[in-house]
Structure formats: structure tokens, C-alpha cells
Backbone and ligand atoms as CSV (ligand in chain L), in Angstrom:
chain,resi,resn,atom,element,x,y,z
A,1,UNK,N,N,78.857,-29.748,-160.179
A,1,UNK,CA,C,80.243,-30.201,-160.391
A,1,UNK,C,C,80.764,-29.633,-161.708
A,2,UNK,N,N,82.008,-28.912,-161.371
A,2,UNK,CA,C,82.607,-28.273,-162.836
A,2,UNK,C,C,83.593,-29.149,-163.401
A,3,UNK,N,N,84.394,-28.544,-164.644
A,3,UNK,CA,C,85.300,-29.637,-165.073
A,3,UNK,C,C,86.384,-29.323,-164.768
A,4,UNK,N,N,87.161,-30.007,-164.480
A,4,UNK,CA,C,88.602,-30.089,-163.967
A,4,UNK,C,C,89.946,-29.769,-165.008
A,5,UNK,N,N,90.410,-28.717,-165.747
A,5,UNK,CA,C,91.042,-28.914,-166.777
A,5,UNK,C,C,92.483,-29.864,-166.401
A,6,UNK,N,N,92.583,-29.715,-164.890
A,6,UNK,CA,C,94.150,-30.790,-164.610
A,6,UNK,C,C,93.653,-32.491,-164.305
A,7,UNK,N,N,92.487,-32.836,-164.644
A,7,UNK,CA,C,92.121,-34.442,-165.002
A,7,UNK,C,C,93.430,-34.925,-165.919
A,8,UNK,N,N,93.532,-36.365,-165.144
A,8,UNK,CA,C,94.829,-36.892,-165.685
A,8,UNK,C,C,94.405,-36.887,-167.326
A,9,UNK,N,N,93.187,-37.405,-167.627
A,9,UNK,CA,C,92.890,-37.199,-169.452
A,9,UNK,C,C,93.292,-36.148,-170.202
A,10,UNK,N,N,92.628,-35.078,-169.014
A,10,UNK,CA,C,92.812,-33.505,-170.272
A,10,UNK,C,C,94.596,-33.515,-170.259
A,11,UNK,N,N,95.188,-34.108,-169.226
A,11,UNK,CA,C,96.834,-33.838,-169.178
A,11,UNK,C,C,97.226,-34.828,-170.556
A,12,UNK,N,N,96.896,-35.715,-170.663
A,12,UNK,CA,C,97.294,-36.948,-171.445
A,12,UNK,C,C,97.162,-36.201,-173.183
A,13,UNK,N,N,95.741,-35.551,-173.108
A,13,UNK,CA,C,95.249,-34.673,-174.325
A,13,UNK,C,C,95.990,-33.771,-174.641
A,14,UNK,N,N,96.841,-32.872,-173.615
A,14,UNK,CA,C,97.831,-31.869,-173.796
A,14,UNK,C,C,99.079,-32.289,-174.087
A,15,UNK,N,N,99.094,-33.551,-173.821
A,15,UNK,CA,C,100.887,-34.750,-174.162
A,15,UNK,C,C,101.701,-34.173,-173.044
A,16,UNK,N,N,101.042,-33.783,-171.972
A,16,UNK,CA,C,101.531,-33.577,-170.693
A,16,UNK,C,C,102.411,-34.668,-169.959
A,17,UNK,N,N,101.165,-35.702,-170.413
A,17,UNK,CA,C,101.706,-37.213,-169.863
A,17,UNK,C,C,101.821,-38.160,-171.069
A,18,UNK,N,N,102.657,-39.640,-170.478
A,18,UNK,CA,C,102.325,-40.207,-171.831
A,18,UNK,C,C,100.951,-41.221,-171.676
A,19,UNK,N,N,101.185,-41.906,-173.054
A,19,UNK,CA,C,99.849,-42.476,-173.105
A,19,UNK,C,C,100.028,-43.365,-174.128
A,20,UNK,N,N,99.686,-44.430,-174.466
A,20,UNK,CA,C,99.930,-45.786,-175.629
A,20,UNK,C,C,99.231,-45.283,-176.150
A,21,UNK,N,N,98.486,-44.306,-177.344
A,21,UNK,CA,C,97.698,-44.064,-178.465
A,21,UNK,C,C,97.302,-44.757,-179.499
A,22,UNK,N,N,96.156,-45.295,-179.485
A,22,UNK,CA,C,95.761,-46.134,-180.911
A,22,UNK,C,C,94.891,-45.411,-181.877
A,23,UNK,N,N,94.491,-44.359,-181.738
A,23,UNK,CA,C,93.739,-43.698,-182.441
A,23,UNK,C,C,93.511,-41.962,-182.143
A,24,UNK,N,N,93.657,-41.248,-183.409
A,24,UNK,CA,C,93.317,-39.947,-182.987
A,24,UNK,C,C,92.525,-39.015,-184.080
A,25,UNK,N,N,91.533,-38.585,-184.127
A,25,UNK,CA,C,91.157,-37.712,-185.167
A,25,UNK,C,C,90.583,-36.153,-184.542
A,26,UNK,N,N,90.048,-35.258,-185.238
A,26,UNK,CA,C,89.831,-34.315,-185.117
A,26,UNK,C,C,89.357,-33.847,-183.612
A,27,UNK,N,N,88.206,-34.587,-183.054
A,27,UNK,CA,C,87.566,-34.820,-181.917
A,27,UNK,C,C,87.497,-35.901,-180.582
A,28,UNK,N,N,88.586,-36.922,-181.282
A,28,UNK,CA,C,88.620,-37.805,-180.422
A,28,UNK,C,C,90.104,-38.168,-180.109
A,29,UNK,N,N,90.142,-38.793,-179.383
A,29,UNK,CA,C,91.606,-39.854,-179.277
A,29,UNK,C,C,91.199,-41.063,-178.312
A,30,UNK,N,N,91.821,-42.368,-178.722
A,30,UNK,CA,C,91.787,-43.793,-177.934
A,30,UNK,C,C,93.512,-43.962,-177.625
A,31,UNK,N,N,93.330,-44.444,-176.080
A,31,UNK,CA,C,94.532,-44.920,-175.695
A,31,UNK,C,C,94.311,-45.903,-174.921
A,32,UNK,N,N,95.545,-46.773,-174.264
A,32,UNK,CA,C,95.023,-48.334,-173.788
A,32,UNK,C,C,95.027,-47.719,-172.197
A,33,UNK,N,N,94.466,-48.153,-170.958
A,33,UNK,CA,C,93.720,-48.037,-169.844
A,33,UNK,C,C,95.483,-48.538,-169.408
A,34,UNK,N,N,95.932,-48.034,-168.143
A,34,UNK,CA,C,96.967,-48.558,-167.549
A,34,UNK,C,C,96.761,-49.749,-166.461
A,35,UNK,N,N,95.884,-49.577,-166.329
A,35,UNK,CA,C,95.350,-50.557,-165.309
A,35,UNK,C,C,94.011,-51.739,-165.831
A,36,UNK,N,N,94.270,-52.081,-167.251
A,36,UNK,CA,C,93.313,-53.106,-167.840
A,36,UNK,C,C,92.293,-53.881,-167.272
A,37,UNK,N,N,91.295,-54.381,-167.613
A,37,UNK,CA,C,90.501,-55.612,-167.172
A,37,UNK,C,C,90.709,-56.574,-167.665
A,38,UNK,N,N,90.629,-55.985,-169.015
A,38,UNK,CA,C,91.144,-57.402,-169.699
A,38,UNK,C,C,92.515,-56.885,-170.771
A,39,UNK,N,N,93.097,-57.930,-171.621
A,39,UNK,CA,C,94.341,-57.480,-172.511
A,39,UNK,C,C,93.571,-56.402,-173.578
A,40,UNK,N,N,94.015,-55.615,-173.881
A,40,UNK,CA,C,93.136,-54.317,-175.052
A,40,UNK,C,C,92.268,-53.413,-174.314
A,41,UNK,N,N,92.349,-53.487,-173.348
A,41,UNK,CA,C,91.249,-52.519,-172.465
A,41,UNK,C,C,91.694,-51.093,-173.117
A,42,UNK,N,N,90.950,-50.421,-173.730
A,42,UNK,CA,C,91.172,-49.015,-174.615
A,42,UNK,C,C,90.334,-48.237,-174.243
A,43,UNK,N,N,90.094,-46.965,-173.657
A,43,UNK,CA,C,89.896,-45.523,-173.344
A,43,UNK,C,C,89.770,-44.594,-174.941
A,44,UNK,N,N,88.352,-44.175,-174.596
A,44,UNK,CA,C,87.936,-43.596,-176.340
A,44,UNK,C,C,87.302,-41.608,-176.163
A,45,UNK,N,N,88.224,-41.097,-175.470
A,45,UNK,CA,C,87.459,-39.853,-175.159
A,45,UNK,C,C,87.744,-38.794,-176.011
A,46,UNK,N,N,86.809,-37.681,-176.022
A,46,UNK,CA,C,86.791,-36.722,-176.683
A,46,UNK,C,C,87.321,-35.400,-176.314
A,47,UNK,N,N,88.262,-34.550,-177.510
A,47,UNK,CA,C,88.613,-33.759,-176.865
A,47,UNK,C,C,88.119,-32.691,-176.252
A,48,UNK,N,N,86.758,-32.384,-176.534
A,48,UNK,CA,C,86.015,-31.297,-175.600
A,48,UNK,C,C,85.697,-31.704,-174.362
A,49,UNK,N,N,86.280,-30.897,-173.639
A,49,UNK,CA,C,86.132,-31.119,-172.059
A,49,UNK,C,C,84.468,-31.113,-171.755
A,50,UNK,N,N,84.145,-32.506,-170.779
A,50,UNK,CA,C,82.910,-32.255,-169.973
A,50,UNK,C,C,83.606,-33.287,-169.208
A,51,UNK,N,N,82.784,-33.350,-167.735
A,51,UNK,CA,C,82.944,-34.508,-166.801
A,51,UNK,C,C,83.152,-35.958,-166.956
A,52,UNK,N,N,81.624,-35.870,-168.230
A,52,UNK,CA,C,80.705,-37.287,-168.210
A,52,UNK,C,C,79.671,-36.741,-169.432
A,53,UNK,N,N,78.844,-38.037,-169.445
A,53,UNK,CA,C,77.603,-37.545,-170.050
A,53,UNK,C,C,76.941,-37.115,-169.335
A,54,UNK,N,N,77.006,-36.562,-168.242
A,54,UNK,CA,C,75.756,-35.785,-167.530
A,54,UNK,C,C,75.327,-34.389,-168.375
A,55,UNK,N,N,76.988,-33.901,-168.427
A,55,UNK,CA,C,77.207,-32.731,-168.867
A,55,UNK,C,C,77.729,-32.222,-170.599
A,56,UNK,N,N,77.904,-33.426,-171.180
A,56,UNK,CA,C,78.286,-33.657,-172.319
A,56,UNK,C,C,77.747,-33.118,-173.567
A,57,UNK,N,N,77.838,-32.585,-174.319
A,57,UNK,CA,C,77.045,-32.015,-175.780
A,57,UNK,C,C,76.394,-32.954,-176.504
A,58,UNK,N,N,75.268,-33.518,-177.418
A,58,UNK,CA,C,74.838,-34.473,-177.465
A,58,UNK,C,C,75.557,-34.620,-179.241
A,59,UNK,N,N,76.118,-33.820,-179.998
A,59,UNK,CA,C,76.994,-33.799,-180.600
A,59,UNK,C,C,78.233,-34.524,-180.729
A,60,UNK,N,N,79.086,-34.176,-179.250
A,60,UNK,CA,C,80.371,-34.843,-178.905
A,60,UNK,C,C,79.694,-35.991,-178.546
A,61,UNK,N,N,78.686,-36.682,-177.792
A,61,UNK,CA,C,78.761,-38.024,-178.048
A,61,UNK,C,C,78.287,-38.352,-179.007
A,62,UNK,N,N,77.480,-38.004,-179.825
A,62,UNK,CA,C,77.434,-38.640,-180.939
A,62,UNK,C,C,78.462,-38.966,-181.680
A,63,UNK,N,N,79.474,-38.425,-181.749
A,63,UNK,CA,C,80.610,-38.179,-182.907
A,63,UNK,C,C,81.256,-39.044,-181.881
A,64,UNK,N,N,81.744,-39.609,-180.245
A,64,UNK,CA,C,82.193,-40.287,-180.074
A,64,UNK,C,C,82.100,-41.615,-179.995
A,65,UNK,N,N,80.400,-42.237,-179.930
A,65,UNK,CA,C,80.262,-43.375,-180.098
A,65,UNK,C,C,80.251,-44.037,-181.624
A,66,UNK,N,N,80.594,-42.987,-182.623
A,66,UNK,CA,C,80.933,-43.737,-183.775
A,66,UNK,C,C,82.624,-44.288,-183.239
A,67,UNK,N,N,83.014,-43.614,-182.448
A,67,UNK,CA,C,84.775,-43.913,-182.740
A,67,UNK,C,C,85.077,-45.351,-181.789
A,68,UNK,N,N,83.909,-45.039,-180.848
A,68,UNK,CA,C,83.645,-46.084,-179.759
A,68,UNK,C,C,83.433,-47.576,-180.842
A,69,UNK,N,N,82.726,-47.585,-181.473
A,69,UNK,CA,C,82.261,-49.032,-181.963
A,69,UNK,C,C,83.297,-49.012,-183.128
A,70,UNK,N,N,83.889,-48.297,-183.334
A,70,UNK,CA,C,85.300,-48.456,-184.667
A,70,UNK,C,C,86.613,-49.122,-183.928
A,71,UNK,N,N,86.689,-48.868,-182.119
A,71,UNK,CA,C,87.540,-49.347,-181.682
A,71,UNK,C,C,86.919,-50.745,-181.115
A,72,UNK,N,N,85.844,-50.927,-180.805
A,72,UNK,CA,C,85.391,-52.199,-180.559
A,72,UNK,C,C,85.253,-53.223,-181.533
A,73,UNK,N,N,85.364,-52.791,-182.486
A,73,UNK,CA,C,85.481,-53.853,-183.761
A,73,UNK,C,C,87.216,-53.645,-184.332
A,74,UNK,N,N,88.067,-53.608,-184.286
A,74,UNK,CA,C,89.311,-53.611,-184.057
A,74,UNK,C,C,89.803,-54.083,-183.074
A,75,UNK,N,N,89.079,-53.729,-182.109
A,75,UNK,CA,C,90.108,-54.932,-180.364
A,75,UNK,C,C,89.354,-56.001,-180.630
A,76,UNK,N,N,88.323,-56.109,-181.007
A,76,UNK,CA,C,87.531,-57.703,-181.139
A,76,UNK,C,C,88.475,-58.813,-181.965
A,77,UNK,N,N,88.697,-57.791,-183.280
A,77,UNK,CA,C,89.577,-58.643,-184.316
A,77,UNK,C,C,91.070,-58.857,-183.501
A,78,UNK,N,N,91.752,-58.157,-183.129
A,78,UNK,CA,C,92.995,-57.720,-182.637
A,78,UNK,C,C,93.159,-58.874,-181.729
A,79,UNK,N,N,92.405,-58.349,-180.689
A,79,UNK,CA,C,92.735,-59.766,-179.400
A,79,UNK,C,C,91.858,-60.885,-179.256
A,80,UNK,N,N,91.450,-61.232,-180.761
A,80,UNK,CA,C,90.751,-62.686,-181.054
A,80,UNK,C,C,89.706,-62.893,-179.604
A,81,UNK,N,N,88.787,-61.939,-179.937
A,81,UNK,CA,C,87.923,-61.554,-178.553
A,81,UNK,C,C,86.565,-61.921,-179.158
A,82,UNK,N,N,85.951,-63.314,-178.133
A,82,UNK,CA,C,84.633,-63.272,-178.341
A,82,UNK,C,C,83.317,-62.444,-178.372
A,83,UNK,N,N,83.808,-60.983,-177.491
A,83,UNK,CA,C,83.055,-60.340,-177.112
A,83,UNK,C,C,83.481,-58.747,-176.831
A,84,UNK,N,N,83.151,-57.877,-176.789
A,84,UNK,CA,C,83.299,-56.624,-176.559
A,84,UNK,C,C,82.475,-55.904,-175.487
A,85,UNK,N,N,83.176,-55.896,-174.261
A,85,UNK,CA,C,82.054,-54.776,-172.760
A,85,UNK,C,C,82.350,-53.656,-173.355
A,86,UNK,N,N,81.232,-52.698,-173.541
A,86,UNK,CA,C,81.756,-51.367,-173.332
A,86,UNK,C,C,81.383,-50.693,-172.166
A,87,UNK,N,N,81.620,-49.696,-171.495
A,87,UNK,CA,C,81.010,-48.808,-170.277
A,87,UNK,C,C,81.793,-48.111,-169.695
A,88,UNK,N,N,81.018,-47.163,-169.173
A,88,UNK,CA,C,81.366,-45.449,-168.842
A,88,UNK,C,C,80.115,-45.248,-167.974
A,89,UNK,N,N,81.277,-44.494,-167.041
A,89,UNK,CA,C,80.835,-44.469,-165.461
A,89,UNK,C,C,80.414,-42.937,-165.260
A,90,UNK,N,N,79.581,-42.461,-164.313
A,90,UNK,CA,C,79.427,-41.112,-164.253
A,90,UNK,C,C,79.313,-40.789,-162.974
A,91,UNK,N,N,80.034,-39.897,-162.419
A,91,UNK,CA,C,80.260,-39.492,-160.465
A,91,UNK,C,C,80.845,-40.607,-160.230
A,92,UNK,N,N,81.007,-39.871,-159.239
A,92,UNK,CA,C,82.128,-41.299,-157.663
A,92,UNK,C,C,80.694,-42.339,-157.534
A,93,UNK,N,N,79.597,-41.986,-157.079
A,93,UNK,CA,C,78.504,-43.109,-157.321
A,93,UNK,C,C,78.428,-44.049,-157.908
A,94,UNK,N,N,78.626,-44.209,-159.150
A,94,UNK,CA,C,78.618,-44.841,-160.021
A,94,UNK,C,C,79.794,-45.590,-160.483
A,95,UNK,N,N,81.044,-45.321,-159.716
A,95,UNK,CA,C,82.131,-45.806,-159.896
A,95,UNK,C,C,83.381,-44.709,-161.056
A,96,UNK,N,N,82.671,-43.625,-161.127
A,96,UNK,CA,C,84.070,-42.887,-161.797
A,96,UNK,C,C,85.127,-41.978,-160.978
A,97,UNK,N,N,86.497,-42.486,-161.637
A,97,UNK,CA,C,87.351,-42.062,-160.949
A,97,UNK,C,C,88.205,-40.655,-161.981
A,98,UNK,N,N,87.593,-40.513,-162.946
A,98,UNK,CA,C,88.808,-39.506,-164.064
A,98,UNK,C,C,87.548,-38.832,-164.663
A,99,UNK,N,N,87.357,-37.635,-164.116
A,99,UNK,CA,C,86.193,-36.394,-164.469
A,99,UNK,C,C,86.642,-35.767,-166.088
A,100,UNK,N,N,86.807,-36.602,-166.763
A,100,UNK,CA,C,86.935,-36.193,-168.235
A,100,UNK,C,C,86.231,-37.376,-169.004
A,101,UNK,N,N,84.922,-37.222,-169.516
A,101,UNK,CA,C,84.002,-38.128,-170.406
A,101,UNK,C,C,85.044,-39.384,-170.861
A,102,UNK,N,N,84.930,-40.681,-170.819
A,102,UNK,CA,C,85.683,-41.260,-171.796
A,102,UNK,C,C,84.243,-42.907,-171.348
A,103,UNK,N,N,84.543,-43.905,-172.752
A,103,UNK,CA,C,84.139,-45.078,-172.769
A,103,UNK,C,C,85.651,-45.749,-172.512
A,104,UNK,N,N,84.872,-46.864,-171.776
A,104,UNK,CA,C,85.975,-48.182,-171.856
A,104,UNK,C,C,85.250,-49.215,-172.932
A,105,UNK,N,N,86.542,-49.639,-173.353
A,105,UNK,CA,C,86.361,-50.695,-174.190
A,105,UNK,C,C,87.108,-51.706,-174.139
A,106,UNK,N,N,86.499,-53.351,-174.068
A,106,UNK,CA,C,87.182,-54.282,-173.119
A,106,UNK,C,C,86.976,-55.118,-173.895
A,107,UNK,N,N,87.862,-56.271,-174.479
A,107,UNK,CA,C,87.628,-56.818,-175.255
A,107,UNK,C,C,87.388,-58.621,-174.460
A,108,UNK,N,N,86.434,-59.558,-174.796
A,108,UNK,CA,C,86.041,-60.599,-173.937
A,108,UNK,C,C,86.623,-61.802,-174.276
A,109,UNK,N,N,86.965,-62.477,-173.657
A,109,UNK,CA,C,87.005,-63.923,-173.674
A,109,UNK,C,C,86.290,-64.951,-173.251
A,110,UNK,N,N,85.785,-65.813,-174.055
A,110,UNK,CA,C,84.311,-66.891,-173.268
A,110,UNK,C,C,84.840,-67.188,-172.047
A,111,UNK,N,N,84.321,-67.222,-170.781
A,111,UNK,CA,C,84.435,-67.653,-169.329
A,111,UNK,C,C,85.885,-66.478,-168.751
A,112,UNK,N,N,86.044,-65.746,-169.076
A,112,UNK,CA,C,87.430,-64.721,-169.056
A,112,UNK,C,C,86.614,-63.715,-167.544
A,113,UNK,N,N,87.037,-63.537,-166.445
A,113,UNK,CA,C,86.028,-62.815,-165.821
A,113,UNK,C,C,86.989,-61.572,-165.815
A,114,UNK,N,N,86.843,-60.061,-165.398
A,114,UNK,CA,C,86.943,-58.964,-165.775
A,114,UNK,C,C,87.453,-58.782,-164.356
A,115,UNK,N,N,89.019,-58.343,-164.619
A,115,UNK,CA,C,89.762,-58.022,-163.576
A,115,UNK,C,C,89.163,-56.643,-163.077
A,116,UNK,N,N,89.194,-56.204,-161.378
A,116,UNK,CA,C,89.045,-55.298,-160.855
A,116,UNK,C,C,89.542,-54.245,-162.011
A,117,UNK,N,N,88.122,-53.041,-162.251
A,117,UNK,CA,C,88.223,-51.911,-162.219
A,117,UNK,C,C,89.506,-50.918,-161.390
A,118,UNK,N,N,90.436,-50.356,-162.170
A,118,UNK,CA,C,91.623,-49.756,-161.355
A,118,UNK,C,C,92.072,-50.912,-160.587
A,119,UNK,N,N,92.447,-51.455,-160.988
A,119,UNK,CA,C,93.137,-52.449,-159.881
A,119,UNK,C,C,94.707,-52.652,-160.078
A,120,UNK,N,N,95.296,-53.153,-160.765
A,120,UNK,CA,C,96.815,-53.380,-161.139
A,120,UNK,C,C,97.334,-52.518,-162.687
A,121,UNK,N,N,98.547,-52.469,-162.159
A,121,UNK,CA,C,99.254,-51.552,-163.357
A,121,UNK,C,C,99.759,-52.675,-164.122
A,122,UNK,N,N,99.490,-51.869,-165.590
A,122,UNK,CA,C,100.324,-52.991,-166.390
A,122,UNK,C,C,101.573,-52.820,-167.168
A,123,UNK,N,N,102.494,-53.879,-167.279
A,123,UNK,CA,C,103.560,-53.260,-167.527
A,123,UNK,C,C,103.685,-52.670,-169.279
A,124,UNK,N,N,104.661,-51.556,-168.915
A,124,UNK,CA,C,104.430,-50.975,-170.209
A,124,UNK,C,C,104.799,-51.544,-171.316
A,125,UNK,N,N,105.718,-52.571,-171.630
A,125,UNK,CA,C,106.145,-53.397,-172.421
A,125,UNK,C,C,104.321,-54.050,-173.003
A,126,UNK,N,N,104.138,-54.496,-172.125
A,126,UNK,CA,C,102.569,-55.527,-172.701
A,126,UNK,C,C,101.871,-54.441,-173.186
A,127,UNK,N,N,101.694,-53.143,-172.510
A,127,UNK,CA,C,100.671,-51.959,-172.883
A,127,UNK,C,C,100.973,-51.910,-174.467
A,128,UNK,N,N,102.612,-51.525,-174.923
A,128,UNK,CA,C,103.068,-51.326,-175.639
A,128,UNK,C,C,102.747,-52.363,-177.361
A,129,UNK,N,N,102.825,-53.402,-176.581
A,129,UNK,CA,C,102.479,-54.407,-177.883
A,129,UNK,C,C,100.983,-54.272,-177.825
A,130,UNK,N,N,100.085,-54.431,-176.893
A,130,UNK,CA,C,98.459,-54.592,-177.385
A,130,UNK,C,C,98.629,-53.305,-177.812
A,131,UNK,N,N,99.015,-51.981,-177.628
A,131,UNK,CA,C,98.427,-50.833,-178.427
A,131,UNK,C,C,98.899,-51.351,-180.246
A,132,UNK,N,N,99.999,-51.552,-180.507
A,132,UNK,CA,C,100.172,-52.175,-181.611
A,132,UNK,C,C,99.396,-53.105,-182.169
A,133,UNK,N,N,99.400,-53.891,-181.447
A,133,UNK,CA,C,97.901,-54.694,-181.997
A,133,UNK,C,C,97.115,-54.346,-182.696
A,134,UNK,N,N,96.491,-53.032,-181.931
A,134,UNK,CA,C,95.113,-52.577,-182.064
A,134,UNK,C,C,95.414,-51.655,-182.802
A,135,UNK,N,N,96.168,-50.638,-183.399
A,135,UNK,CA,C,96.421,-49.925,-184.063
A,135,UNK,C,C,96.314,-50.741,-185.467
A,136,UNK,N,N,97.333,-51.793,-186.012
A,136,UNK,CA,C,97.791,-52.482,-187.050
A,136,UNK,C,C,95.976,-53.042,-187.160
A,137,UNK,N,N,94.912,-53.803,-186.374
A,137,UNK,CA,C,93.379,-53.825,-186.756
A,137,UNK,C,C,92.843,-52.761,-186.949
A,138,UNK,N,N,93.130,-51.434,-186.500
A,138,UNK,CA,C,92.462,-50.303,-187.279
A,138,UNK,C,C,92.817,-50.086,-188.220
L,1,LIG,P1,P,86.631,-44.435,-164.553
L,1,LIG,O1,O,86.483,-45.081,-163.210
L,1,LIG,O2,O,86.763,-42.934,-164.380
L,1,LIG,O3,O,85.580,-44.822,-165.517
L,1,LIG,O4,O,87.940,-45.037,-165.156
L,1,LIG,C1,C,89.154,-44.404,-165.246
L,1,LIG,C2,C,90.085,-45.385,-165.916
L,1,LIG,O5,O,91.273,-44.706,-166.190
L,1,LIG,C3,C,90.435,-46.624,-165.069
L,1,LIG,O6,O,90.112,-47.784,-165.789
L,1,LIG,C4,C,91.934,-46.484,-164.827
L,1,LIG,O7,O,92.589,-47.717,-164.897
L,1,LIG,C5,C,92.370,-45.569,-165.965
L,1,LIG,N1,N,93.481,-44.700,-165.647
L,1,LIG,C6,C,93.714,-44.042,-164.477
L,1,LIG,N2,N,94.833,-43.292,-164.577
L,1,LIG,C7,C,95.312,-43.477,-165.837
L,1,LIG,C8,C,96.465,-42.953,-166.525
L,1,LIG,O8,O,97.255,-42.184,-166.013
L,1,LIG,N3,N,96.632,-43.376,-167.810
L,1,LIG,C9,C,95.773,-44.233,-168.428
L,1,LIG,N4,N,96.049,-44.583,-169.693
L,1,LIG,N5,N,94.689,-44.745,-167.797
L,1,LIG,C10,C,94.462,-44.372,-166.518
């Protein structure tokens, strides 16, 4: 399996499309998930194209799971979240649907259960304020 450079991510990376942005540095960028699990659900991928970690440089993840736990401790504070899921899916097997590497990051609530994966769109107004949120805790 090769990489797809028209993945809705790499489009989002090119500002092809838009995207609520809470974070961006040299190698990475975080934006909020359109279709949440929970409120702060944030997307942490890197800009060098690979699928997944199947195929990934062990470099680029390294350098992305620092950015990964910088946004999980910011949505924790942000949306007064008991808890932080993180996870990243690899192939249709496994449940991935967007062939450009990224972590989810989901911020928890005690007894809060975790809305369907891709399931409902959220409106951009709410997208709009939790990315603020989470920006103003970084
Ligand atoms: P995967 O199943 O590949 O791990 O997850 C892809 C994620 O991307 C899903 O949680 C889905 O809600 C999210 N997603 C799909 N299309 C878009 C989009 O156009 N913009 C944003 N921000 N998120 C998207």
C-alpha cells in the first residue's frame, strides 16, 4: 500500500481544505476531528507523508509523540477531563479510514462513554470554540 498524496489530511496540510488548528510547528500540526467522540477530540499528524506507522520513519514518530502528549495535557486541562484516550488506527482492519499517519486525542469524562468513531458531524460553531479552548491551554 502506497501513500495517497490527495488524503483528506495531506489536503488539510496544503490549506486545501479548512481545518480548526490548535497547533503547528515545524513537523507537525493538531486540528480538532470533525466528527468527535468526545468534546476536544484533536488529530496530531505529521507533515511527512506515510500511511500509518506501518510505514512511518521512527524519527517522525518520535518527534510526533512528543506533540501527542503536549496536546493531551492541554485538552485534559482545557475540557476539565478526567482522562485522556489516545489511539491510532492502521489499515481498514484495524479501523482506519484517512491513509495519512495521525493520533487521536480524546479527552475523558468519568462514566462519559465514547461516541461512535466517524459517526456525527459537529457543528462548526462548537468545533470553533473547543479549538479555542485548547489553543488558549497550550
Ligand atoms: P481514522 O479512522 O483514520 O483513524 O480516523 C480518521 C478521523 O478523521 C475520524 O475520526 C474522522 O472523524 C476524522 N475526519 C474525517 N474527515 C475529516 C475532515 O475532513 N476533517 C477533519 N478535521 N477530520 C476528519
Amino acid at each position: 500500500m502506497s501513500y495517497d498524496s490527495n488524503n483528506i489530511f495531506a489536503k488539510i496540510l496544503r490549506g486545501e481544505i479548512p481545518a480548526h488548528r490548535v497547533y503547528e510547528d515545524e513537523h507537525t500540526i493538531a486540528f480538532m476531528d470533525v466528527m468527535p467522540q468526545a468534546d476536544g477530540h484533536t488529530l496530531v499528524i505529521p507533515k511527512t507523508p506515510s500511511r500509518n506507522i506501518l510505514d512511518a520513519d521512527p524519527e517522525t514518530l518520535a518527534r510526533l509523540i512528543a506533540v501527542v502528549q503536549k496536546i493531551a495535557v492541554a485538552a485534559k486541562k482545557a475540557f476539565e477531563a478526567d482522562g485522556v484516550t489516545v489511539i491510532q488506527f492502521n489499515e481498514p482492519a484495524a479501523g482506519q479510514t484517512v491513509y495519512h499517519l495521525h493520533f487521536h486525542v480524546i479527552p475523558r469524562v468519568e462514566g462519559l462513554p465514547l461516541k461512535p468513531h466517524s459517526g456525527t458531524m459537529e457543528d462548526q460553531g462548537v468545533l470553533a470554540a473547543n479549538a479555542q479552548k485548547l489553543r488558549d491551554a497550550l
